[in-house]
C-alpha positions in Angstrom: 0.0 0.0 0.0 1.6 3.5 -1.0 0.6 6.5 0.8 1.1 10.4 1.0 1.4 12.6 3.9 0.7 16.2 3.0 1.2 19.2 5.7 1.2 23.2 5.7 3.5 24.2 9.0 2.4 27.5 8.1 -1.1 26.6 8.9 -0.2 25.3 12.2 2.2 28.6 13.3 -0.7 30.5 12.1 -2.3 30.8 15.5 1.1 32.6 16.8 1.5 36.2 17.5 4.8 38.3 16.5 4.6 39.1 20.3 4.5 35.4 21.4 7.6 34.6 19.1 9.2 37.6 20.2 8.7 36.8 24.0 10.0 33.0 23.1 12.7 31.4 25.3 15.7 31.3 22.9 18.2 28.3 23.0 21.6 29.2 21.3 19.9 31.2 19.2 16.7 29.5 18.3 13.7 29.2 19.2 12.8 25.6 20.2 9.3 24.7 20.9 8.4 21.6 22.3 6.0 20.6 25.5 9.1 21.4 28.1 10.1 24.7 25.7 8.1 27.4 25.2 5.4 25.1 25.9 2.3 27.2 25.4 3.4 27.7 21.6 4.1 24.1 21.3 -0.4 23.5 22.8 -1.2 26.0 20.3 0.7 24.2 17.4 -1.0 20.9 18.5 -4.2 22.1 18.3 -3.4 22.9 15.0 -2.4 20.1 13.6 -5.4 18.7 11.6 -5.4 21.8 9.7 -3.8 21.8 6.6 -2.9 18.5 7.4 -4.0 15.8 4.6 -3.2 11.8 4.5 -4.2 9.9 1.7 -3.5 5.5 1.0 -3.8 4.1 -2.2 
């Protein structure tokens, strides 16, 4: 069976302000976001993630 996994991660950062990425904890320079950093971008982003989000099995 061959299948295709289709995503937008623009869709998902969509909910997030300038303000929030601006205010986000910054590791060596970048901006990590997972549930232990900047964890209340990373519940936003997981909300997210059925939009724009598109799997398809042949």
């Amino acid at each position: 069976m061959d299948g295709k996994i289709t995503f937008d991660a623009l869709d998902w950062l969509s909910a997030i302000g300038a303000s929030e990425l601006d205010e986000a904890t910054q590791t060596n320079g970048t901006i990590v976001i997972s549930d232990t950093s900047n964890s209340d971008i990373f519940d936003a982003v997981v909300e997210r993630l059925d939009v724009g989000t598109e799997v398809v099995f042949l």
